[in-house]
Structures are given as C-alpha cells and as structure tokens.
C-alpha positions in Angstrom: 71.3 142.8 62.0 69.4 139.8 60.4 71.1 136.9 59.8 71.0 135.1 56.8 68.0 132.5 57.4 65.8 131.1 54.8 62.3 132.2 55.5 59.6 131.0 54.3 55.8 130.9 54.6 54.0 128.5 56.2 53.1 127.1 52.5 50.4 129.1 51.1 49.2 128.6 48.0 50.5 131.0 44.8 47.8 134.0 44.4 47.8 135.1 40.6 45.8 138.2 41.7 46.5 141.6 40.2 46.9 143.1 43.3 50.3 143.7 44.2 51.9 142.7 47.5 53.6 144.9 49.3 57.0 144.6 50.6 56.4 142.5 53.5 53.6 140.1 52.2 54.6 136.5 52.6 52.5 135.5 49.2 53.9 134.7 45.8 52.1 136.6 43.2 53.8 135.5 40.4 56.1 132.5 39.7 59.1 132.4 37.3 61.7 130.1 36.5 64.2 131.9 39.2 61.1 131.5 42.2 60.7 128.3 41.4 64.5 128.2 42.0 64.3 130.2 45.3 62.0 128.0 46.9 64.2 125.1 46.2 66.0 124.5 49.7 69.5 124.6 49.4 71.7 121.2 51.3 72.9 123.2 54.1 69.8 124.6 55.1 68.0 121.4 54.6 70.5 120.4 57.5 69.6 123.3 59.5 66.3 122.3 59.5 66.5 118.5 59.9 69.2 118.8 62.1 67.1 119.2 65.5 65.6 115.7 64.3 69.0 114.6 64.8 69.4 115.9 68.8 66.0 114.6 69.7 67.2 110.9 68.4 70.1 111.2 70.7 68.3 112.0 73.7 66.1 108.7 72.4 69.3 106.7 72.1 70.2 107.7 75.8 66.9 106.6 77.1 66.8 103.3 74.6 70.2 102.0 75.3 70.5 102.6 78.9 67.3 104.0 80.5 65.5 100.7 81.3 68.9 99.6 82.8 68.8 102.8 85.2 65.3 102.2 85.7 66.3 98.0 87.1 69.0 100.4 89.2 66.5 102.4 90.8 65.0 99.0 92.3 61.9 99.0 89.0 61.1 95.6 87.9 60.7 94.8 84.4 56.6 94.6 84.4 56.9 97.8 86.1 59.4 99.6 83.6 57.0 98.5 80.6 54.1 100.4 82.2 56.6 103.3 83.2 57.2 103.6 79.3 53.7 103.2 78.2 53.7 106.8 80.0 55.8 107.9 76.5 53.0 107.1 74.0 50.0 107.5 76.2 51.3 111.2 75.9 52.1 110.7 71.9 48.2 109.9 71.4 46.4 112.3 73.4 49.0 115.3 73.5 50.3 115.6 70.2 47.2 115.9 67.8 46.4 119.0 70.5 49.2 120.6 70.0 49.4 120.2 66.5 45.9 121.7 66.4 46.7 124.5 68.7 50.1 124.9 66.9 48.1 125.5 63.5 46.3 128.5 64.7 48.9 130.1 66.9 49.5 133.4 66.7 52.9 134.9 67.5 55.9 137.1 65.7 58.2 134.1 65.8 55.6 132.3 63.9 53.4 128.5 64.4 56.5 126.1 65.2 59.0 127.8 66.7 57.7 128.4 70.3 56.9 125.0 71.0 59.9 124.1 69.5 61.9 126.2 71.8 59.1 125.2 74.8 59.1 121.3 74.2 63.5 121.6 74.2 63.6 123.2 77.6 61.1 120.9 79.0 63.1 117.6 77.9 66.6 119.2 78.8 64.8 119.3 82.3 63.2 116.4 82.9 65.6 114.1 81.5 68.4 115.8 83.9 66.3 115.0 86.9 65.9 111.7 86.1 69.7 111.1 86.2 69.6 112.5 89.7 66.4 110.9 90.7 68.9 108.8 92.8 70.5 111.4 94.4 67.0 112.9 95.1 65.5 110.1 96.3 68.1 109.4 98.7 67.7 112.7 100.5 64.1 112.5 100.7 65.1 109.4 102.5 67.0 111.0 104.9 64.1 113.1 105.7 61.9 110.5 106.3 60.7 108.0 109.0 59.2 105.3 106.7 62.1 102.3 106.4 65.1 103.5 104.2 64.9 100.4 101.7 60.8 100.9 100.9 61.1 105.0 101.3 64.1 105.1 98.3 61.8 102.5 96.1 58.5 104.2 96.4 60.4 107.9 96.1 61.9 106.5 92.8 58.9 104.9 91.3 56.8 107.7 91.5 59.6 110.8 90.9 60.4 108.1 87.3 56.7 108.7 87.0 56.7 112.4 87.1 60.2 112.6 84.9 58.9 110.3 82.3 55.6 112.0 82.1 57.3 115.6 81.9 59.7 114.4 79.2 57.0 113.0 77.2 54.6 115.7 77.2 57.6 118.1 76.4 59.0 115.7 73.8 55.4 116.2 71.9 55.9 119.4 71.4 59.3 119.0 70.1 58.8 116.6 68.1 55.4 117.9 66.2 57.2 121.3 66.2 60.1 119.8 64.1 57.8 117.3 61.9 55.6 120.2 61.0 58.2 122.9 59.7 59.9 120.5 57.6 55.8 119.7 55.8 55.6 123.5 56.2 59.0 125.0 54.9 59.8 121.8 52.5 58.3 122.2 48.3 56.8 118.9 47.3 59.4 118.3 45.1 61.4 117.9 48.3 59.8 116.3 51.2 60.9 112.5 50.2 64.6 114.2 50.9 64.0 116.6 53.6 62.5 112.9 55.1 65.6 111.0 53.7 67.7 113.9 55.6 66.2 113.6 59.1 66.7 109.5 58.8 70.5 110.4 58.4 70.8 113.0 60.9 68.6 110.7 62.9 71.0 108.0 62.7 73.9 110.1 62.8 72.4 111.1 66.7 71.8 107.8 67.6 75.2 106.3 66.3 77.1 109.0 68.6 74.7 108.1 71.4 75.7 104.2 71.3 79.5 105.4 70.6 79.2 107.3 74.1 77.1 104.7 75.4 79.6 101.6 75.0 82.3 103.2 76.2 83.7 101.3 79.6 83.6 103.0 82.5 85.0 101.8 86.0 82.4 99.3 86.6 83.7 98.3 90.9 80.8 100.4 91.8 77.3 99.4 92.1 76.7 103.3 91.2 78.2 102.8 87.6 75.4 102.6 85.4 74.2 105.6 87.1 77.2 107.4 85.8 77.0 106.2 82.6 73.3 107.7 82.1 74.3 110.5 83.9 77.2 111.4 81.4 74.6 110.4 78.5 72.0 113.1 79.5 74.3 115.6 79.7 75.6 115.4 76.4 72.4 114.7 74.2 70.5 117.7 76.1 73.5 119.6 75.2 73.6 118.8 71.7 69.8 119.0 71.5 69.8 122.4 72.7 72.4 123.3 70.0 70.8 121.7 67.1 67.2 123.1 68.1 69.2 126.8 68.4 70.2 126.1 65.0 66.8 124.9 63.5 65.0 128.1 64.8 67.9 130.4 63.9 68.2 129.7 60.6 64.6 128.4 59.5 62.5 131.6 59.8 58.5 131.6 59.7 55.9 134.5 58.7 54.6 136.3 61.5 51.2 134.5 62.2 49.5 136.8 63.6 46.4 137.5 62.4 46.9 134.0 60.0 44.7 131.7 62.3 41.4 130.5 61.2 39.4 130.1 64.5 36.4 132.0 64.8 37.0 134.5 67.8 33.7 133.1 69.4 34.8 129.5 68.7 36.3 128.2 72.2 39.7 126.6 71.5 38.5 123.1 72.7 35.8 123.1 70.7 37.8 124.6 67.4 40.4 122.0 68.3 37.8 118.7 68.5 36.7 120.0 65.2 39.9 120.3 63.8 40.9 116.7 64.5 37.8 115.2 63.4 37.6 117.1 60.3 41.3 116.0 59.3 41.0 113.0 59.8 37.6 112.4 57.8 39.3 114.7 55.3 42.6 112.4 55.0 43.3 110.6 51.6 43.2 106.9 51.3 46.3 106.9 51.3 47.2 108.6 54.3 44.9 107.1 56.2 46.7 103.6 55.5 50.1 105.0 56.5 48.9 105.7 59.4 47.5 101.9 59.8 50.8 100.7 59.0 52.0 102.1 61.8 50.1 101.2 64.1 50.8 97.5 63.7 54.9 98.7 62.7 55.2 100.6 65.8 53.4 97.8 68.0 56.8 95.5 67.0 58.9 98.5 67.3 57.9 99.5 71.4 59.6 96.4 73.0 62.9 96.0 70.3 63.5 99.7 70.6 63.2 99.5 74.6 64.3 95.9 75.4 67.5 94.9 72.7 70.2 96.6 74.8 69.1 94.7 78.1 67.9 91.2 76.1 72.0 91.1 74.5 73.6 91.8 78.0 71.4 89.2 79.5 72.2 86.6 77.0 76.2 87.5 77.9 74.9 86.9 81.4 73.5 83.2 80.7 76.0 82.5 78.1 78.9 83.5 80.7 77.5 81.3 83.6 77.4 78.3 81.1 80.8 78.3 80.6 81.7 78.7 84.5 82.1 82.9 85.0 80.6 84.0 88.3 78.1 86.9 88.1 79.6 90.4 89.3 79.2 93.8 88.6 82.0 94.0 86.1 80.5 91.5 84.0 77.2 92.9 84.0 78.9 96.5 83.1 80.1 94.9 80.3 76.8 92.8 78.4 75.6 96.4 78.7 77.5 97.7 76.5 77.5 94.8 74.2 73.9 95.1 73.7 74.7 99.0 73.5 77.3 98.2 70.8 75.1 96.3 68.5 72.2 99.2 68.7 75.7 101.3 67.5 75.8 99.1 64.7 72.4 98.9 63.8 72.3 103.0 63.4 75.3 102.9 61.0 72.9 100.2 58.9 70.3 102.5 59.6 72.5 105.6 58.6 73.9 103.9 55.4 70.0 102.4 54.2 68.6 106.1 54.6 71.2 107.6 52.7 71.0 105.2 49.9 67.4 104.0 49.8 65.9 107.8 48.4 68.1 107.3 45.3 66.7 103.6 44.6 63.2 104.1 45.1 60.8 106.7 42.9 59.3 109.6 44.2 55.2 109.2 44.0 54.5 112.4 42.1 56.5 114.6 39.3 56.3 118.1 40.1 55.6 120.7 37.7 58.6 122.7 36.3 57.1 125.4 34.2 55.1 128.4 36.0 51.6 127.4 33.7 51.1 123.9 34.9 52.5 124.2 38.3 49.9 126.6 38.7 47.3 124.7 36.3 48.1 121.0 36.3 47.6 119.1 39.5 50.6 117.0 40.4 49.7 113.3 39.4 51.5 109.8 40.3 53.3 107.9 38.4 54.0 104.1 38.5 57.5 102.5 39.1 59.0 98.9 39.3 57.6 97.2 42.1 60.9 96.9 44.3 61.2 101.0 43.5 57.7 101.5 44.8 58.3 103.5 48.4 55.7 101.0 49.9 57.0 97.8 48.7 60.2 98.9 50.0 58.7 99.8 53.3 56.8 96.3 53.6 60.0 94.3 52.5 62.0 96.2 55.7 59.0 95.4 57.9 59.6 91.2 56.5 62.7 91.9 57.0 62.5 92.8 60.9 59.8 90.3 61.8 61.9 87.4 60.6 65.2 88.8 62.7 62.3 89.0 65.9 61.6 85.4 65.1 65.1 84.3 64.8 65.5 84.8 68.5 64.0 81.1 69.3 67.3 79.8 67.8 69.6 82.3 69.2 71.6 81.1 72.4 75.2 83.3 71.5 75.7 86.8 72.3 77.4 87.6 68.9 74.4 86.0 66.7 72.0 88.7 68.4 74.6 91.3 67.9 74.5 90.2 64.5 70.3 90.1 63.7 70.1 93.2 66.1 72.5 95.0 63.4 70.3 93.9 60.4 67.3 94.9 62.0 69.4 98.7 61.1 68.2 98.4 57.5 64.6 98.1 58.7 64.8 100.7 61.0 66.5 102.9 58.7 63.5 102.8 56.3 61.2 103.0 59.1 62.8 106.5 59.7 62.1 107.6 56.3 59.1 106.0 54.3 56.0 106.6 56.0 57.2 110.2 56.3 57.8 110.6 53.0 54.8 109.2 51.7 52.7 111.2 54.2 54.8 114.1 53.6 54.3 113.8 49.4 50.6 113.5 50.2 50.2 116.8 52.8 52.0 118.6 49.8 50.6 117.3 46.8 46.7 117.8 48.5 48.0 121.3 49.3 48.7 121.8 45.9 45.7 120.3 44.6 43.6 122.8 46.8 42.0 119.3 48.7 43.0 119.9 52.1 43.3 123.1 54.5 47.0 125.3 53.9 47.8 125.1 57.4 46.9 121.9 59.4 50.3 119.9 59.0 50.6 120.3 62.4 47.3 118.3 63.4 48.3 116.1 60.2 51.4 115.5 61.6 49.6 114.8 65.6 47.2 112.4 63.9 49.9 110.4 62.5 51.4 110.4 65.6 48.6 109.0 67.8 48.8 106.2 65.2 51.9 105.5 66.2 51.5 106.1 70.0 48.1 104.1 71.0 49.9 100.3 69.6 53.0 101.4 72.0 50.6 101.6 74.8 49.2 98.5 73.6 52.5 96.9 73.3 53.8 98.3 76.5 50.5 96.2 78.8 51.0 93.1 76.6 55.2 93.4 77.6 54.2 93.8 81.2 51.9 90.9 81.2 54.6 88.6 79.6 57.1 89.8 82.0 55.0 89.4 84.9 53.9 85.5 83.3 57.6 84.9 83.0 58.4 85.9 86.3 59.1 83.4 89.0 58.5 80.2 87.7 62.0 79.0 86.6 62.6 80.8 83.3 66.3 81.6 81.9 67.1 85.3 82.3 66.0 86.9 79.7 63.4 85.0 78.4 60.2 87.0 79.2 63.0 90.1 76.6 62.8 87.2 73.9 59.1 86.4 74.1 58.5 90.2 73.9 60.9 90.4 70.7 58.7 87.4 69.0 55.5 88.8 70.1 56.5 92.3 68.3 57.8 90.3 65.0 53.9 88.9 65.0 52.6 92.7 64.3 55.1 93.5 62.0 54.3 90.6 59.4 50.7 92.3 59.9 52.4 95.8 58.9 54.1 94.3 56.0 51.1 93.3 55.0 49.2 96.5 54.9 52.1 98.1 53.5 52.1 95.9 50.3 48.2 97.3 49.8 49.2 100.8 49.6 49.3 102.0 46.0 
C-alpha cells in the first residue's frame, strides 16, 4: 500500500503540448487554478522535508560543542585539531560539486536524491560512532603493540581522528547536497524563501536540543568524563538523524529517473561531470555568483567561532577561576565546558527565534505569477523593497553584527560577558542559516522558470555553492593553526591564541558585509 507522500517531479518545466500524458507521466500539461494549488507544499510536509536539515545540525552541534574538547582528550593539540577539521571542508570543496553533478544525472526508481541521502546517513551514523570509541580502539591496539604505550595511544588516535573525520565528511557531502537539492527540486518558487526559513528553524531546533544534552552535568571525578559526554551525544543525534532522514525520504517522493539523465552514453562521467561544473558556473547569474562570494569571506569568520566558542568560554572560566584563588581540577574544567556549551544553547534559541521571524520582515525578490497565462507567459520579475526589508541588507547587517561581537573579545575578561556576545552572535547565525539560501534558492527557481538555466542541475548548483563555502574554512582552518602554534609556548593566558582566532574571523566578516550590501 502507498503511503500518502507528496511526490513530485524533479521540477520540470509545464509542457502546453497537445499530446496527452498518460497516467504515469510526471509532466504538467495543463495548469489551472486547483494545480497551481496542488503544487503548493502544504506546512507539514514542508517539515517532512526540511526536517532531515534539522538531524544533520545536531550531529553538527555534537561535534561543535564538544568535539574539539574530545579531540584535546585524545592527547591533539590545538594547531593540530584545526588541521584535523580543515579535513571537513577540504571534502565540502572537492566532493560535493561531484556529487551534485553525478546526483543530477542519476538514474534510479527511487529517484536523483534519495540514494545519497539514505548513503551519506549511514556513512555519518558510522563514522561519528567510531570516533566516540576511537579511545577504546586505540587502547587495544595498544595492548597489541610493542611501541611505548604513551606515543602508541597518541599516534593510534591521531591518525584513526584522521580516518573518522575524513569518513564523516565525505559522507556528510552527500547528505547534505542530497537534502539542499530536493528542497530546490520539490520546493515552487513561490516557496523556497520559506522552505529555507523552515530548515533555519528546524536547524536550530537540532542544535538547541544538542546544547540542552550537551550542558547537562555529568559526574565529572573521572578523567574519562568528557568521553562520556560525546559518547552519549553521538548516540542520540545519529539516532535522531536516522529518524528524520527516514522521514524526509518517506514522505517526499521523486519521479523515477531513469532514462531522465542528460549524459551522452559515450560521454565518460568524469568528463560529463568537469563539463557540468564549468558550464554552471559560467552559466550562473550575477547574482548567484555574489552569494556565493559572500560566503566565502562569511564562512572564513564562521570556521573558528563555530569550532572554537565552546572551548574559548570554558577557558576563560578557567583563568577567571584561578584569579580569584580556585585550584584547577577536573571538576572545574567539566564545568567551563558546559558553560561555553550553554551559551551556544542560547545562541540557537536567538538563532531559532531570528529565523522564524526574519521571513515575515523581509520581501521576497520576485512575485510569482498567479493566473495560468502569465505564469506560463510572463517571466517572474523583482521587485524593489525598503532597504532594511531587502534580504541582502539584512544579511550584511547580521554579518556587522557578528564581526563587532568577534571584536568585542579584546575587552572581554568575564565568563558571563562572552556568554552574553556568544548569544547575540544567535541572530547572525540565524540569518546566516537562511538568507543566502533563499536568495540562491529564488534565483535556481526563477532562471528555471525563465528557461535560462538547465531543469536539473540544482544539485551541482547547490555543490558549487558549497565549495564556496568550504575552500575559506580550509583557509581559515591553516591560518587558526598558525596562530595557535604562534601563541604556543611563549607565556600567553590560556585561551588567548581562541581569542585571536575569534578577532581574526570578525576581520572577514566586515569583508562579507561588505559584499553583501552590493547585491541587488
């Protein structure tokens, strides 16, 4: 028995041919006022098919709030855990436009998305449980071995991170692409600023659990604690990603695409996939092509914030503690941990609260069509708005917004004051989360419409926007190692080389806010 999932095409433009379709052609031959209804996503299965967005931020929140603190357990320094995570967007630049390319032109019953979906789930529920036992692992591998116990548990660790980190991120790709694409795919124009605006809240719904779970106290007497706590973490996010993604591909059907690809048969899928790239990006508006600057300079201040907050508030407990006469033990350090942790908690409920609001202040870009004749005739057009409703201005005001709470660490000596910035900093992430995909989103659909780019490439789109996003971590990621490495050894507070990364990310984000104000 089929269950009652919307199913939709991979958007393909309305035919008014006089053939007629047959009973199981995915094309629309005709439009009235009751299809253009129909194609209308209802709430709940806009949730069903945002709501995997939602399971993949909490397995971020696990490895943002408390993986670089397992990583310092496992005996990784801190130049050496920014080069670990560099592993993360090396894989987001070279990976994902692939498999957005390859994902266009699959062929398969279940459709484009929904196997690498389903692949890119089961390879992060994996990896990111065997990193929470990489301890464990490690340890027995040094019972098995004759090199010195102390340098044979180090070097086993380092390199199985490596191999976990790698695997996550590569499997993470096709998650994430999977997901970004059906919602371009499955979403009408008219909708994509809120199927955007829907992920942002399920987004931050994810990560405000994961800091709930996060901060909780656990017994902190043993030096295995925080190896509990990120134990305990994993578990849960892969088990609510699992049951989001279930619900995502249950729900949100696709057209068989078999037979839909567009690669000749003597076309080698390396070759088809280079041209694929190349031609999308050359093919890109204006527009799009300055969202994805944006990010590249947003996302250079975002690598060391999102990685570094937790660890840079729970060392300033740390300092602040020893200058009013409290000895260093475990217990204390248990508990700056989830200090920082509770002010990333707070910053997702900004987050949560600026993504639910901020869709219903700002204008949409374009006004879709509401009569059959000029949605079919008249090519969607923009429209100008107020400056501070303008879903750019907004954008760059947020990214202002961040670089002065990055700045604001010179002044900062209390552990409450960076709770407080970390917590505004919600607001800019919370529109981070939601406008360039909007914007890009609008643009994929309203080129669609306009017959100026390809039906079917949201998926390399989508993997092009991404490697935007990835290259300025990787970038971000060497220049955090070299300032921890500087900062190491030559008398510095703990927790300063965390503070000159913050300042050093509020730099590019005044260059993103400036971008941002040029888009139009």
């Amino acid at each position: 028995m089929a269950n009652p999932a919307f199913t939709r095409s991979s958007p393909r433009r309305s035919t008014t041919s006089g053939d007629e379709a047959d009973g199981d052609s995915s094309f629309i031959t005709t439009l009235t006022a009751e299809d253009l209804q129909i194609l209308r996503l209802p709430t709940g299965l806009m949730i069903a098919l945002t709501c995997g967005i939602g399971g993949l931020q909490l397995v971020w929140s696990t490895v943002f709030s408390h993986g670089s603190a397992y990583l310092f357990h496992l005996g990784i320094t801190e130049s050496q855990s920014s080069l670990v995570w560099a592993i993360a967007p090396i894989c987001g630049a070279l990976v994902q436009p692939i498999v957005g390319a390859v994902a266009d032109n699959f062929q398969s019953r279940w459709g484009r998305r929904r196997p690498f979906i389903l692949a890119g789930m089961v390879g992060v529920a994996l990896s990111l449980t065997v990193l929470a036992f990489l301890g464990d692992i490690s340890r027995s591998l040094e019972a098995v071995s004759a090199a010195h116990p102390d340098t044979s548990f180090t070097t086993s660790s380092r390199i199985g991170a490596i191999v976990c980190i790698t695997f996550f991120s590569l499997s993470v790709q096709l998650l994430q692409s999977g997901l970004r694409a059906l919602m371009v795919d499955v979403c009408p124009l008219e909708q994509q600023t809120f199927a955007s605006a829907w992920a942002g809240r399920l987004a931050a719904i994810g990560s405000i659990f994961g800091y709930i779970l996060g901060s909780l106290p656990l017994d902190a007497s043993s030096l295995e604690s925080e190896t509990r706590r990120f134990r305990f973490l994993s578990f849960v996010s892969v088990a609510v990603l699992v049951c989001t993604v279930v619900i995502t591909s249950w729900w949100i059907h696709e057209e068989d695409s078999r037979g839909l690809t567009h690669r000749s048969p003597d076309e080698s899928l390396f070759l088809h996939v280079s041209r694929n790239v190349m031609h999308t990006w050359s093919s890109m508006t204006l527009q799009a092509r300055r969202t994805c600057f944006v990010q590249f300079f947003a996302w250079m201040g975002w690598f060391g914030f999102l990685f570094y907050s937790t660890s840079y508030i729970g060392r300033l407990f740390l300092t602040e503690s020893r200058r009013h006469g409290v000895e260093h033990f475990d217990r204390l350090e248990d508990a700056g941990i989830r200090l920082g942790t509770f002010a990333s908690l707070l910053a997702a409920i900004m987050a949560l609260a600026t993504t639910t609001a901020i869709p219903y202040i700002t204008s949409v870009h374009t006004i879709p069509s509401q009569s059959e004749e000029s949605m079919l005739e008249k090519p969607h057009r923009r429209v100008r708005s107020k400056w501070w409703q303008q879903t750019h201005n907004v954008w760059a005001m947020s990214l202002l917004l961040y670089a002065l709470c990055n700045f604001s660490t010179v002044f900062i000596s209390s552990t409450y004051a960076a709770i407080s910035v970390v917590t505004l900093t919600g607001v800019s992430w919370g529109i981070t989360q939601w406008a360039p995909f909007a914007l890009l989103g609008e643009e994929i659909a309203m080129q669609r419409a306009n017959s100026q780019w390809m039906t079917n490439n949201s998926g390399v789109i989508m993997g092009v926007h991404n490697t935007a996003i990835s290259i300025p971590q990787i970038i971000a990621a060497v220049g955090s190692s070299v300032i921890f490495r500087l900062s190491e050894g030559h008398g510095s507070i703990e927790g300063h080389g965390i503070a000159l990364v913050l300042r050093a990310s509020g730099v590019a984000a005044l260059v993103a806010a400036y971008l941002a104000m040029r888009l139009r």
